[in-house]
N, C-alpha and C positions, 0 to 999 in steps of 0.2 A: 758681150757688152751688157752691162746691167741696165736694170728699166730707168735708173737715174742719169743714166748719161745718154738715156735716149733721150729723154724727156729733155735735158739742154739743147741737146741739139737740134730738138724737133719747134722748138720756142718761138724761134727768126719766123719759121715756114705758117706756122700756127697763126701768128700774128698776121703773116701777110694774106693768107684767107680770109680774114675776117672773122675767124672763127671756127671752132671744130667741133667732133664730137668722140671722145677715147674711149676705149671699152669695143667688146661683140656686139656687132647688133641680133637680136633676137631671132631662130626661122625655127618655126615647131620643129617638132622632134618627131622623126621618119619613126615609126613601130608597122614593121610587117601586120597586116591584118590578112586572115584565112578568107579563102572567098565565098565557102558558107560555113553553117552550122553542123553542129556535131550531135546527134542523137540518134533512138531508134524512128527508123519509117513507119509512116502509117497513111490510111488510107488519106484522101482529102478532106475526108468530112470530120477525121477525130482527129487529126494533127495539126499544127501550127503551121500555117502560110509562109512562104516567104518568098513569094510571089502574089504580092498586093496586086489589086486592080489597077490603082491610078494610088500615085505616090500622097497626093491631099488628102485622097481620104485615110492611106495608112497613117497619115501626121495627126489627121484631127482625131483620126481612135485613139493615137497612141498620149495624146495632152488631155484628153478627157474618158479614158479609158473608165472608169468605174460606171461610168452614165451606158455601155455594151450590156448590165446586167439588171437596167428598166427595171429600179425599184427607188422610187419617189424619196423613201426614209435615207437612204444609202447618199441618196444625191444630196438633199438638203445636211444630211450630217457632214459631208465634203464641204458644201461652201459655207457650212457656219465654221469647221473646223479654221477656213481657211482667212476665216477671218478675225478671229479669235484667240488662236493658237498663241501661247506664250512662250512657243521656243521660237515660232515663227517672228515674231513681235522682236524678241531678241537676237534675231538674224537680220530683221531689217535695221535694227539699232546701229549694230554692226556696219551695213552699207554707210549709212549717214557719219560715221565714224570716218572710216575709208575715204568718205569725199572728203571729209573737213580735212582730213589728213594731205591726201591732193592739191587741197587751197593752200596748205602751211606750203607745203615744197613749191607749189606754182608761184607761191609769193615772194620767193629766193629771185626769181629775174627782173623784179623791179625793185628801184634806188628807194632808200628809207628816208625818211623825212620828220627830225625831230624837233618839238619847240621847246625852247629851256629857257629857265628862267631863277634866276640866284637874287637872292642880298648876302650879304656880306661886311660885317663892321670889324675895323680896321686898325689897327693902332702902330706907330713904329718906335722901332727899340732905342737903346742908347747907341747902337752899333752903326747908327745911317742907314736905318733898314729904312724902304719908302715903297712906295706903288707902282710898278710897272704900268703901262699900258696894257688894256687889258685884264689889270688889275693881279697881277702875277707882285708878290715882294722880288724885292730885290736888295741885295748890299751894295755897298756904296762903289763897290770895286765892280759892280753891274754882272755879279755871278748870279743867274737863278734859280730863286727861292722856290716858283712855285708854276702854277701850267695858266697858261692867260687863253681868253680867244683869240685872240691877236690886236694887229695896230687898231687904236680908239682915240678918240679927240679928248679930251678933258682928265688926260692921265696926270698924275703926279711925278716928279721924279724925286731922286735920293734925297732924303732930306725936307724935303717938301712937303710933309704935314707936321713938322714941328712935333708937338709931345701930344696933339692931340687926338682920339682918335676920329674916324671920317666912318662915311655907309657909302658900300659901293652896290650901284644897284645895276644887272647888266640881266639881257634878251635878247633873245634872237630865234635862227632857225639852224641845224646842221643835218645835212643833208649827205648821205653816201651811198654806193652802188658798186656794186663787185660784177664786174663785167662776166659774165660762162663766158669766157671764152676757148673753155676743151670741153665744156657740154657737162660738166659734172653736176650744177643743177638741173638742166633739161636730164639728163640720168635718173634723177632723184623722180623729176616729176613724172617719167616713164614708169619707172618700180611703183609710186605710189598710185598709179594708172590701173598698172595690174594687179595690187594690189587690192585695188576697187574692183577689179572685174571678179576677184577671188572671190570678193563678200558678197558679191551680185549670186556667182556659181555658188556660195554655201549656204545662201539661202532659197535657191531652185534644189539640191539638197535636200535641203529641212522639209521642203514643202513635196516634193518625189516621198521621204521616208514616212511625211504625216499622214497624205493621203494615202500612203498603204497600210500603216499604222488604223485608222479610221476603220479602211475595209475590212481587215484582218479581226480586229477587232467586232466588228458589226457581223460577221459571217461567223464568227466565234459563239457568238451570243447566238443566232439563229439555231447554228449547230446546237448548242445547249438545250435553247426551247425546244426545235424537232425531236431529241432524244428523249426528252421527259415526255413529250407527247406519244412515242414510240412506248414509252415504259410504259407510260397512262393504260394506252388503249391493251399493251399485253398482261397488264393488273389486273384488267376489268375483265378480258375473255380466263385469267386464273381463276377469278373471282368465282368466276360464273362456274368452271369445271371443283373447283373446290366443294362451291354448294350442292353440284350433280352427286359428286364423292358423296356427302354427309348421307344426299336424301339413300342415294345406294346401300351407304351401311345401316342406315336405318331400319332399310327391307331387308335387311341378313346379304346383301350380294356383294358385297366386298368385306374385306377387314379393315381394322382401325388405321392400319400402316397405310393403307390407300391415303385415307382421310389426313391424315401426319403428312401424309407428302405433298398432299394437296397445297394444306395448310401451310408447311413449310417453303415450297415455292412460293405462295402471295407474299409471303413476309421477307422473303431475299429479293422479288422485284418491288415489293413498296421503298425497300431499301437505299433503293438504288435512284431514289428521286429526289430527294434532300440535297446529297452530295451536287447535282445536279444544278439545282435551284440555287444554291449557292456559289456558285463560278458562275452561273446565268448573272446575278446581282455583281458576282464582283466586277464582271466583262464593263457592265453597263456605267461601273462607276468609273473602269479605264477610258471611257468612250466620254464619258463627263470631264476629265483631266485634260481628254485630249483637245475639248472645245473649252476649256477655259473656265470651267463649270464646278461650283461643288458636286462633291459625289451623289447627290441624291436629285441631281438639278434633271436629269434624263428616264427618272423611275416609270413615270406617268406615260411617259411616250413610248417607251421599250419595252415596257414589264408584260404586253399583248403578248402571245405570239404568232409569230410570224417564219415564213418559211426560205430557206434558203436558195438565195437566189441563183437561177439557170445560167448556165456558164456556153459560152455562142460556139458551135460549129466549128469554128475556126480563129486565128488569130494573125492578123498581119506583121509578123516581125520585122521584117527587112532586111538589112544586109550586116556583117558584122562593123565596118566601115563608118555606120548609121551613128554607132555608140561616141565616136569622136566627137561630133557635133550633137549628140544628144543629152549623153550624160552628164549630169551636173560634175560627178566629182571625177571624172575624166577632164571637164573644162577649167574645173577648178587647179586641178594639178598642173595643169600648162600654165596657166597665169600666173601658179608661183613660180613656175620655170623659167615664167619671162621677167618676174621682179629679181630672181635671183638674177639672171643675166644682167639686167639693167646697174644692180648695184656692185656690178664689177665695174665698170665705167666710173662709177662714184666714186669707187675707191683710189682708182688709174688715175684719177682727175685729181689727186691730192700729191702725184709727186710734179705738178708743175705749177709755177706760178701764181700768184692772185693777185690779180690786178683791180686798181681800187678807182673811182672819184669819188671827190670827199669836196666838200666845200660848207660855210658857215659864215650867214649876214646875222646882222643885230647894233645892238647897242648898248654903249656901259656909260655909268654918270655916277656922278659921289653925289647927286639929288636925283629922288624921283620924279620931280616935276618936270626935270630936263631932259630926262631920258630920251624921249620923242625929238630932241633940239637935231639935224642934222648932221652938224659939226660932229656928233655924239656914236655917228656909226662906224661900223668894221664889217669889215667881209675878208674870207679868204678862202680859196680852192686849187684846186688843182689833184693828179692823177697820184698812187702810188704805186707798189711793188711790194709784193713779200712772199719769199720763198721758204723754205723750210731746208736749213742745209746738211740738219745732222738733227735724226728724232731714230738710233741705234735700232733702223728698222720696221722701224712702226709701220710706214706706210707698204711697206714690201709683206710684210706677213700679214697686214690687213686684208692685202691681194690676194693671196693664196687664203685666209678664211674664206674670201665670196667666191672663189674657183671651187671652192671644197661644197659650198652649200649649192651654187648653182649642180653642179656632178650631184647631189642629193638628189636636187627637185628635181632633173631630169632623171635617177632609176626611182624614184617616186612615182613620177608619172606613167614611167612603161611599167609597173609594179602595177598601178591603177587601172590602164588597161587592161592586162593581164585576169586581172582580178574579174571588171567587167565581163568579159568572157567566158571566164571559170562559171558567171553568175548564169549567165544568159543558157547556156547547154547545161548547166544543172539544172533550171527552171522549166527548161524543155523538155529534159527526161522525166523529169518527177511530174510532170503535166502531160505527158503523154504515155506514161506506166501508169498512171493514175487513173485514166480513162479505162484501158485496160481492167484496172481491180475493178472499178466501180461495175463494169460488163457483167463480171465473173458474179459482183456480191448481186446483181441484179438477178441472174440466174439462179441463186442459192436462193435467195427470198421467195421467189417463186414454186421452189421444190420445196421447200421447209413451211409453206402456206397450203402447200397441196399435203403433204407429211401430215401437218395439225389435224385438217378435215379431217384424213383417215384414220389417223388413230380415233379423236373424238369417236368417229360414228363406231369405228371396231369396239370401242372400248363401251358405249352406249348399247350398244347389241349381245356384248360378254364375250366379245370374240377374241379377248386380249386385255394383258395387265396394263394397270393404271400408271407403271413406270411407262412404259412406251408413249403415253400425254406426255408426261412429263419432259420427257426426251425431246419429244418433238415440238412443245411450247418453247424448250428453254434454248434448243437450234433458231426456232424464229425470233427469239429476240435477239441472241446473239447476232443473226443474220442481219436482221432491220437494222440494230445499233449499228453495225458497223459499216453497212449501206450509207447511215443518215455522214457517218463523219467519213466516208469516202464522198461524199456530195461535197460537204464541208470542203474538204483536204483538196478535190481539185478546183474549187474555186477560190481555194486559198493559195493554190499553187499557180491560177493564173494572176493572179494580185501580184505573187513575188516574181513571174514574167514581166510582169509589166514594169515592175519596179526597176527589175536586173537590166528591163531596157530603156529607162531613164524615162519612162512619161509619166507625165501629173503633173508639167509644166508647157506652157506656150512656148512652141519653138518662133516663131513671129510675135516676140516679144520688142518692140520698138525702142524701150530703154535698152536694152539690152545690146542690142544691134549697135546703137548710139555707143555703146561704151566699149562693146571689142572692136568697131571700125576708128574709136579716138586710140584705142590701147594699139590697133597696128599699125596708125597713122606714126605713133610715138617710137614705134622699133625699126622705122625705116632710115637709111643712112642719108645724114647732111650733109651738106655741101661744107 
């Protein structure tokens, strides 16, 4: 039986409820979630929790997470970014978009109400053309000529203005209302529901990616200055062994090649500072962009430096589960899931009926003075009907597009979980292998500082060539440098934990709440 001939038959039953609602109603969409996380073990103290103490305080680390790494600069650049942000600013655009959008479809269930108002000057033909009531022409044989408001007092008939012409002055009010009666507006104002809740979710999004954006950045920059500072201080102990060289061959106790080498080591680590110092300024102009800033707007505050901030013990994840209700673009994809559901309904709702009241007071007069005179009014109303009996399919393939996009938005969304996950135990492993190297370079720094001593003194004593300093200068810096961006790298790799698990926003967010308890209110089944 085709959807048209259900819709006939479903019309009688429809009507005697008082009203329907056609279309799916909305129930999240089932995605198996794992019951924990996937990475390598470690002890309690280097690995990431996932057995929090008490659930409040894993929520309040996880929406203010950057404030774990107690550095005053870090935090104040978070709540200016958060306030200032111009993509952010453009995502709240966006919500206020979505309401207004809300208001247009909520305003589909109430009756319109319009007030109009004509003149009209008139003349009639040789043919017995004259003035309806209403002011519609008419021929003499009373076929008509033209569309009136309806019956009015002080009309003319055929023939009745002679050769002259007349002014017809006419007001009133018309008033009409299309009854939901199979829910196709209440459909509408569901999709544009969730639609709202989408641009709420993409902008907790924007504001998850800015404040990691911020961090990344701010710990980029630190990384920078520590590694110049690193280069500095291995410049100045070249320095110093370079001048030991000179005085040596001065006395006859080395050769030149000592001195060359000396020399040419200061000159490959001064080198090496420049490059530095400029990603350090460029970082600071990213960090300027990101608060809404000319580029030079942050030089004065950041240009110090400053040391990279200590990354905590531990980390409260949670459960995989967590990510459903945490993630913006998790939340976000379900809400489209539910406007695509919603606008199957809308489109269902077009192969039955529409049912209309229509009505329209006023008054017409061939003087404006009379206008107001009583005798001078019209009114007329009553209910319609209009069906659509032959549109070669329109409404049936319209159907199958919203089945085709809703089946979208939902492997959208289990694609988006998916995705979450993939994030969350990458995050995990590159933060707890990261821990790990950082150990390993800690140990190197330490051997390659004890290395330095001892060549120095061997080499101060004669007991050994001046390649072996060099050797062991140029281990310790390699070792230090890559120490400083293993600091870096794992607190850059708890930042994109944090991110992978959707915090940098209020989960007791009260708008928020407000708007997915109207959007589930709106997918629940009518009577």
């Amino acid at each position: 039986m085709s959807l048209r001939r259900c819709a006939i038959l479903s019309v009688s039953a429809s009507l005697a409820l008082g009203g329907c609602i056609v279309g799916p109603n909305y129930h999240r969409p089932h995605v198996n979630m794992p019951a924990g996380w996937v990475g390598p073990v470690g002890s309690p103290t280097t690995s990431p929790s996932t057995q929090p103490a008490a659930p409040s305080e894993q929520e309040m680390r996880i929406e203010r997470w950057w404030t774990i790494f107690h550095d005053p600069t870090l935090d104040s650049l978070v709540e200016r970014a958060m306030n200032s942000n111009l993509d952010l600013r453009l995502a709240e655009a966006r919500i206020r978009q979505a309401r207004a959008a809300r208001g247009v479809a909520g305003a589909g269930l109430w009756p319109t109400v319009e007030a109009t108002g004509t003149y009209r000057r008139l003349r009639s033909g040789g043919g017995g053309v004259g003035v309806s009531p209403g002011g519609a022409t008419t021929t003499a044989g009373g076929a008509v000529g033209g569309a009136g408001a309806g019956p009015i007092g002080g009309g003319t008939g055929a023939g009745g203005l002679g050769a002259g012409p007349i002014n017809l002055f006419q007001a009133g009010l018309d008033a009409a209302w299309e009854m939901d009666v199979f829910g196709g507006t209440r459909r509408s104002i569901e999709a544009a529901q969730a639609d709202l809740q989408a641009a709420a979710e993409d902008r907790r999004d924007v504001m998850v990616t800015l404040i990691s954006e911020v961090a990344l950045n701010y710990l980029e920059l630190r990384g920078f200055q520590q590694r110049i500072a690193i280069a500095k201080q291995n410049l100045q102990a070249q320095v110093h062994s370079a001048d030991l060289t000179r005085m040596r061959f001065a006395g006859g106790l080395v050769s030149r090649l000592d001195v060359a080498n000396a020399e040419a080591q200061v000159a490959t680590t001064r080198a090496t500072i420049p490059p530095l110092a400029a990603s350090a300024e460029q970082t600071i102009y990213g960090l300027s962009l990101l608060l809404g800033l000319t580029p030079d707007a942050l030089l004065k505050e950041l240009s110090p430096e400053g040391r990279i901030p200590t990354t905590p013990p531990d980390v409260p994840i949670g459960l995989p589960s967590d990510l459903l209700r945490r993630r913006p673009d998790v939340r976000r994809a379900e809400a489209q899931a539910h406007a695509a559901t919603a606008r199957i309904g809308v489109a269902i709702a077009d192969l039955f009926p529409k049912f209309t009241l229509t009505g329209a007071a006023g008054a017409s007069s061939t003087s404006f003075s009379s206008l107001g005179n009583w005798k001078n009014r019209f009114y007329s109303g009553g209910p319609g009907v209009s069906w659509e009996i032959f549109d070669a399919g329109r409404v049936q393939w319209n159907i199958r597009v919203q089945n085709t996009i809703q089946q979208q938005a939902l492997i959208t969304y289990q694609q988006t979980v998916l995705t979450a996950l993939r994030d969350v135990n990458s995050a995990l492993v590159a933060y707890a292998c990261e821990q790990e190297h950082r150990q390993a370079l800690v140990e190197a720094v330490n051997r390659n500082l004890e290395a330095v001593d001892l060549a120095t003194q061997s080499y101060t004593q004669g007991q050994t060539d001046f390649i072996n300093v060099l050797n062991a200068q140029r281990s310790l810096l390699t070792a230090q440098d890559a120490l400083v961006q293993s600091n870096r790298s794992l607190a850059t790799d708890l930042v994109a934990l944090y991110k992978a698990l959707g915090g940098g926003w209020e989960l007791q967010d009260p708008g928020a709440d407000n708007t997915r308890a109207a959007s589930d209110r709106s997918s629940r089944p009518k009577p």
